[in-house]
Residue, then its C-alpha position, 0 to 999 in steps of 0.5 A: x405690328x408697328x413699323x414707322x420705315x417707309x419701305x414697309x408702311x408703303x408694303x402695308x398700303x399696297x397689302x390693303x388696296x390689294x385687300x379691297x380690289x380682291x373684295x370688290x372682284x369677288x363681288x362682280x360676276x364678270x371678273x375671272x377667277x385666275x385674277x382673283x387667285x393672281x392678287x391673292x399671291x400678290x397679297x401674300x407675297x407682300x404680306x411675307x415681305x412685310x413680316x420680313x420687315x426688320x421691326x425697329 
């Protein structure tokens, strides 16, 4: 997908960081499963509102 709008290039780096942080999480032992699942609905939130996006 190429989108140049800010909006959604801002969406897309949100998406990925979300990406990593869930990668590490699920690496540590001490992190919490609820919080895991938590930045899992985030991400595809925002992976639904990027495909939202009106494609230029």
């Amino acid at each position: 997908m190429t989108n140049n709008h800010p909006h959604t290039q801002a969406l897309v780096e949100k998406h990925r960081t979300l990406d990593t942080q869930i990668e590490e999480a699920q690496r540590s032992p001490a992190i919490d499963t609820l919080e895991i699942a938590e930045m899992k609905r985030r991400k595809l939130a925002l992976k639904e509102e990027i495909a939202a996006q009106p494609h230029h």
